[in-house]
C-alpha positions as CSV (number, residue, x, y, z in Angstrom):
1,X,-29.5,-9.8,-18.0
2,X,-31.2,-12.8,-18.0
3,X,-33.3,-14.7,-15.3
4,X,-30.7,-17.3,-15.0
5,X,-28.2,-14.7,-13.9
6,X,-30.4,-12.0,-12.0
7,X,-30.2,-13.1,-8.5
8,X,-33.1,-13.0,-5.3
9,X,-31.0,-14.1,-2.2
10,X,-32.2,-14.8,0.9
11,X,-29.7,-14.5,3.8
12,X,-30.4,-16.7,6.9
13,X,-29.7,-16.1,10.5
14,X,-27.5,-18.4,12.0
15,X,-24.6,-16.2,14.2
16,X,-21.1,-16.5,13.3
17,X,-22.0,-19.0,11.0
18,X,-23.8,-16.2,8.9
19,X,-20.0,-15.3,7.8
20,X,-20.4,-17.9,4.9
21,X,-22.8,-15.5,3.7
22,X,-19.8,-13.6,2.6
23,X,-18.4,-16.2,0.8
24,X,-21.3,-17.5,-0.8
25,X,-22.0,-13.6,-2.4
26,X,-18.5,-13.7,-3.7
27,X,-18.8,-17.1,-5.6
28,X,-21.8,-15.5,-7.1
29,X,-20.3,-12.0,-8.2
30,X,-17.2,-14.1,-9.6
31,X,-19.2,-16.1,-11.8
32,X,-21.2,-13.1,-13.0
33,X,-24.2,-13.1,-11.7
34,X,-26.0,-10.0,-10.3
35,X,-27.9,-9.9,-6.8
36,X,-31.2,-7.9,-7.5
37,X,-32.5,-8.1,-4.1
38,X,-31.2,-9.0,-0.9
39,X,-33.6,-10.3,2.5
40,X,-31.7,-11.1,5.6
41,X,-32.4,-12.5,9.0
42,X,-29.6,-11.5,11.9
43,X,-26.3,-12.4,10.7
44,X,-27.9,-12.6,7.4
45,X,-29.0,-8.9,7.6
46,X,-25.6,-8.1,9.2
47,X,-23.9,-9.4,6.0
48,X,-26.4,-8.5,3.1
49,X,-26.7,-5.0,4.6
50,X,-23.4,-4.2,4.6
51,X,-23.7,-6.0,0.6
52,X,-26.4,-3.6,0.1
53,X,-24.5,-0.8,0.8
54,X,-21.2,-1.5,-1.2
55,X,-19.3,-1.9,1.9
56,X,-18.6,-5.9,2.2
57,X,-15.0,-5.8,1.4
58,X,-14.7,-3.0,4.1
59,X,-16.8,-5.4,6.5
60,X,-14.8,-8.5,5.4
61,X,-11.8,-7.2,5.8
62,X,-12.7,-6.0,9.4
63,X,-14.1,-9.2,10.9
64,X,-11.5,-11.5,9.4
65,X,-8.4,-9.5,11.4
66,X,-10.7,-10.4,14.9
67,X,-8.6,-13.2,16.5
68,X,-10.4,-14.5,19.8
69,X,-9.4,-11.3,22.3
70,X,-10.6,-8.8,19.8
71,X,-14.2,-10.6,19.8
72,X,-14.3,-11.3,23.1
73,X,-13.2,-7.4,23.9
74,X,-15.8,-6.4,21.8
75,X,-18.9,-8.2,23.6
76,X,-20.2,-5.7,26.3
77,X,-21.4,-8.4,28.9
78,X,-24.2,-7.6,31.6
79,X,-25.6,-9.1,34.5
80,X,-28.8,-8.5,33.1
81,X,-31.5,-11.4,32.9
82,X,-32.5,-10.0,29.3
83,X,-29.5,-11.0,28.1
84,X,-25.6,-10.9,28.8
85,X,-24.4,-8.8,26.0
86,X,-25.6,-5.6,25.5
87,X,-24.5,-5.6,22.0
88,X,-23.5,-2.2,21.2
89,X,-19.8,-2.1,21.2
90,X,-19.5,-3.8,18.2
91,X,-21.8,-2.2,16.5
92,X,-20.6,0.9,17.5
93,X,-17.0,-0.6,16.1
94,X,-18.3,-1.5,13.0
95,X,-19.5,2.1,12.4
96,X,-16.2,3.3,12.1
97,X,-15.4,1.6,9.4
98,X,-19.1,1.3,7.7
99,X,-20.8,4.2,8.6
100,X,-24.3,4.1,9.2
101,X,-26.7,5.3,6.2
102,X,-30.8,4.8,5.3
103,X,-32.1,1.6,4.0
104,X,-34.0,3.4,1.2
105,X,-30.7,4.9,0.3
106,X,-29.4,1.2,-0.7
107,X,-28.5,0.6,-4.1
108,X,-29.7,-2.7,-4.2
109,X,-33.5,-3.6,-2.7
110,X,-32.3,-4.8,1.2
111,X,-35.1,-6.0,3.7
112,X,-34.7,-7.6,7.1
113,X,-36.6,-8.7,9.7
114,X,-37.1,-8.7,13.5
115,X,-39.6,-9.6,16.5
116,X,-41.5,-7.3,19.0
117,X,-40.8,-8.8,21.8
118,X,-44.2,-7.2,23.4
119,X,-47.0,-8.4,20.4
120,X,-44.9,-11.3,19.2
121,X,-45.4,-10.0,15.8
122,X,-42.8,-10.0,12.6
123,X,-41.4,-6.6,11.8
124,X,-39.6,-5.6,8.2
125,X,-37.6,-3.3,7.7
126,X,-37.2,-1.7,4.3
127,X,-36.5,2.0,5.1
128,X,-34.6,3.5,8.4
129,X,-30.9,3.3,9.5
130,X,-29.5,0.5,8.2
131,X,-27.9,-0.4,11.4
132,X,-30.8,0.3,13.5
133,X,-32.4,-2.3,11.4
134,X,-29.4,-5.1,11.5
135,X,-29.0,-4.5,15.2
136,X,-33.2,-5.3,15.8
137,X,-32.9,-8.3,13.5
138,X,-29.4,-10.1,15.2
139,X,-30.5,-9.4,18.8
140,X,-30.4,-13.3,19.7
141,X,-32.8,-14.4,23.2
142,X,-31.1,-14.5,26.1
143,X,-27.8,-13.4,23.9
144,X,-28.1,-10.0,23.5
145,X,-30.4,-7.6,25.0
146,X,-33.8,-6.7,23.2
147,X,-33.0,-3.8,20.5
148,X,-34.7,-0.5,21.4
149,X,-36.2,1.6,18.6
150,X,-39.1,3.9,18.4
151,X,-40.4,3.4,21.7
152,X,-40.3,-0.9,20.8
153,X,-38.4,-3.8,21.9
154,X,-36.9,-6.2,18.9
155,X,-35.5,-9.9,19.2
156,X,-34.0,-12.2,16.7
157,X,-35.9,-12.5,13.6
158,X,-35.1,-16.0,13.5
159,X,-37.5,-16.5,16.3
160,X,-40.2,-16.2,13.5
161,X,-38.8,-16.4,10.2
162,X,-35.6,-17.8,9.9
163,X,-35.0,-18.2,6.4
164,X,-37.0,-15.0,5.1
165,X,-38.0,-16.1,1.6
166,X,-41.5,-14.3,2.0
167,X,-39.5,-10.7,2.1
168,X,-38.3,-10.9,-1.2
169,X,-41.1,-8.8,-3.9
170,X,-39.7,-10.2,-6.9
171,X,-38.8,-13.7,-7.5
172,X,-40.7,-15.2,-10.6
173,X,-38.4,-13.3,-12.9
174,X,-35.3,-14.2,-11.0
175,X,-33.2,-17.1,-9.6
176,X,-34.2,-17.2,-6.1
177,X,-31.0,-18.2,-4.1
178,X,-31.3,-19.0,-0.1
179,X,-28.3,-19.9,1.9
180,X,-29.5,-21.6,5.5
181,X,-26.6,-22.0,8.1
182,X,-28.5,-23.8,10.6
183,X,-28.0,-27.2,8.9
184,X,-28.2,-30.4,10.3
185,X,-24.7,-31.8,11.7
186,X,-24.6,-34.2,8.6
187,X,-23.7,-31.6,6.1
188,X,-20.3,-30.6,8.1
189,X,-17.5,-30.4,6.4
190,X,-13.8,-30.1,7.4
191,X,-12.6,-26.7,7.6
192,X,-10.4,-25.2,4.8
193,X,-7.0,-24.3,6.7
194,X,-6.3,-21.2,3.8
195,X,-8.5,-18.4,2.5
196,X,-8.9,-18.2,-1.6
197,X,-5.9,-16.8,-1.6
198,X,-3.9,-19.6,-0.3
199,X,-3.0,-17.8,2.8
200,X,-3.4,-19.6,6.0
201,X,-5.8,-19.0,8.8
202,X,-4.7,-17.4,11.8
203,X,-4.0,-20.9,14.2
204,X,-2.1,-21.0,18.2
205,X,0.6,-20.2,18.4
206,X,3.4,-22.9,18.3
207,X,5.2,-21.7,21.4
208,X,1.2,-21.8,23.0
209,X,0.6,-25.5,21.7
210,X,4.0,-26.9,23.3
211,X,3.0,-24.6,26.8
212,X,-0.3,-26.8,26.5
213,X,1.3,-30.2,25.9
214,X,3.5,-29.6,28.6
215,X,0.7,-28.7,31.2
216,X,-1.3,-32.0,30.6
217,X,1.8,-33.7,31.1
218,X,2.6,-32.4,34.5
219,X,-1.2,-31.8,35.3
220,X,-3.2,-34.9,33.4
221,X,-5.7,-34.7,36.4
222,X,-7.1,-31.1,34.6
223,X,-8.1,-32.4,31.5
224,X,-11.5,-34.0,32.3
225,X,-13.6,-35.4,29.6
226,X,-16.8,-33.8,30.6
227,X,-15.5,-30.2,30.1
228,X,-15.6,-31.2,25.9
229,X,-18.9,-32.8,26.0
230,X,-20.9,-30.6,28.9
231,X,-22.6,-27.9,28.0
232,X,-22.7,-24.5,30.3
233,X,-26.5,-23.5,30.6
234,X,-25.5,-20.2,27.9
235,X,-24.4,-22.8,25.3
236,X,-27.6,-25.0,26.2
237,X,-30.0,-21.7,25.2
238,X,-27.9,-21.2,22.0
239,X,-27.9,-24.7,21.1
240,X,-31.4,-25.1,21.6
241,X,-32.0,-21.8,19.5
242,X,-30.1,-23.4,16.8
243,X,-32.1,-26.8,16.7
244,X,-35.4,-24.8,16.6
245,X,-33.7,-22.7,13.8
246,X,-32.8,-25.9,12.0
247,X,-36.4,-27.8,12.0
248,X,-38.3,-24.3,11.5
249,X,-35.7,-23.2,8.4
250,X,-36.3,-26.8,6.6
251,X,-40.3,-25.9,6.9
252,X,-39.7,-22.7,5.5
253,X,-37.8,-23.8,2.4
254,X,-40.2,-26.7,1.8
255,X,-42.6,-23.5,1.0
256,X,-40.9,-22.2,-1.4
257,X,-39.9,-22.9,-5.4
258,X,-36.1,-22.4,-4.9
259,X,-33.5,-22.5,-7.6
260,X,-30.6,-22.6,-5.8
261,X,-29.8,-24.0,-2.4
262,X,-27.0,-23.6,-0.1
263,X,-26.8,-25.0,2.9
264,X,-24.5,-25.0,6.0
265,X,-24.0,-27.4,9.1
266,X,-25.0,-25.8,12.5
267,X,-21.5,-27.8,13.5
268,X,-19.3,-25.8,11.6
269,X,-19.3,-23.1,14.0
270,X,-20.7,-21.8,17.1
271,X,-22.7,-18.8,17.3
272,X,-20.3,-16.7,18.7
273,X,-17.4,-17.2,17.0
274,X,-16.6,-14.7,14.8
275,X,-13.0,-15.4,15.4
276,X,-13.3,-18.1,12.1
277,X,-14.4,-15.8,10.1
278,X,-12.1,-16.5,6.9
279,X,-12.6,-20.5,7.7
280,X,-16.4,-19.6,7.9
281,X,-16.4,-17.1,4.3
282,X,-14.2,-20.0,2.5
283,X,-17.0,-22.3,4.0
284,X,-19.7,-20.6,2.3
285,X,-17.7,-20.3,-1.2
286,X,-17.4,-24.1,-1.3
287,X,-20.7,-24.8,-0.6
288,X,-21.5,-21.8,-3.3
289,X,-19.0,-24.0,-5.8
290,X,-20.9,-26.9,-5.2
291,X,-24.7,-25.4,-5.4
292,X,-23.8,-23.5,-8.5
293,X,-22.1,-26.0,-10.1
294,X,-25.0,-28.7,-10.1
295,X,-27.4,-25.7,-10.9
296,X,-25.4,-24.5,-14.1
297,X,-25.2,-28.0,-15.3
298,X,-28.7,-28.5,-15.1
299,X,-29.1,-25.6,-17.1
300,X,-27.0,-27.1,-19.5
């Protein structure tokens, strides 16, 4: 296969908004290209893991049936100041339906990476359990508690390196393909309302939406203004994780000779809602559409 359709991907972190990593790898496959080597950071490692290992329709098919009381029954809180999810629930939910195997194993090259917390310094992971490895790289400051493996502590690899590009071994004979979700507000888009399929997205319930019209009615003094533009002090951490994501991934890909570019608004989602999944995948495959489009007709 040729280098124009031999694919190096690089996966960024980004929470929920990693989803469009799903789509984006879908657009790809459709179009017949193949994905040589996969580097992720968090979500990214969450969804080119589960890539790696043959298992993304299985995953897919999982996340998108999460409406807003599965995720939320899934998220382990904690009083602890390390962080108020422990995060192994879901994990521990997701291994029933992708069961846990060794990175080496892969059929397809998969690194990711993560953070000790005690040196500061960037750790990769090419060989181990896979989800030992995805659970280091996605635990998020102040989110989710600090990962414990081999006697270590492990944050968010987007702490570091965001957009890991400088994982991947081979990219000189290959396209080298990096989606970023942590873009700024002006590439938002309006979410699709139906998945590739035309099916629409799970939405409220119409008996719900008339119980809310009818509450502001009799109770207008509820609705306040500030409760849609304040932000609780968790939402200020994340959102402040996000912005540093944003300026440090745009260095990072300013490093790099990259072929192919996809890139997702930080306002599309927040990052923990993996209740829009499908909106999120369908997200990623337009912004796929677009990238591969002006990249084939350059070729051309």
């Amino acid at each position: 296969m040729s280098k124009k359709k031999t694919v190096s991907l690089v996966l960024s972190s980004g929470g929920a908004r990693g989803l469009a990593h799903v789509g984006v790898i879908e657009e790809l496959e459709s179009r017949g290209y193949k994905i040589a080597e996969i580097a992720g950071c968090s979500a990214g490692a969450l969804v080119g893991g589960m890539y790696a290992a043959g298992k993304l329709p299985d995953f897919k098919d999982w996340i998108c049936n999460l409406d807003r009381i599965d995720v939320f029954s899934l998220m382990d809180f904690t009083f602890s100041s390390r962080g108020f999810i422990k995060g192994e629930k879901v994990y521990n939910a997701l291994k029933k339906v992708v069961k846990d195997c060794q990175i080496e194993d892969l059929s397809i090259p998969f690194s990711c990476n993560a953070v000790d917390c005690h040196t500061g310094q960037e750790v990769i992971f090419r060989e181990g359990s896979l989800y030992a490895a995805i659970r280091a790289s996605g635990s998020i400051p102040s989110v989710f508690q600090p990962a414990r493996h081999h006697r270590h502590e492990f944050i968010d690899g987007g702490v570091l390196n965001p957009v890991p590009i400088s994982l991947i071994s081979n990219h000189e004979n290959r396209l080298l393909a990096v989606v970023e979700v942590n873009g700024p507000e002006s590439l938002y888009i309006e979410p699709p309302k139906k998945d590739e399929k035309g099916r629409r997205f799970m939405s409220i319930p119409s008996w719900l939406k008339d119980y809310q019209l009818k509450m502001r009615h009799y109770f207008p003094e509820e609705i306040k203004e500030e409760k849609s533009t304040s932000l609780s002090s968790i939402n200020l951490l994340t959102r402040s994780f996000d912005l540093l994501q944003d300026r440090f991934c745009e260095l990072l890909i300013e490093k790099y000779p990259v072929d192919m570019m996809v890139r997702v608004s930080r306002k599309q989602a927040g990052t923990l809602e993996f209740h829009r999944a499908g909106e999120m995948i369908e997200i990623g495959r337009q912004k796929a559409k677009e990238a591969l489009d002006a990249l084939e007709n350059g070729y051309t």
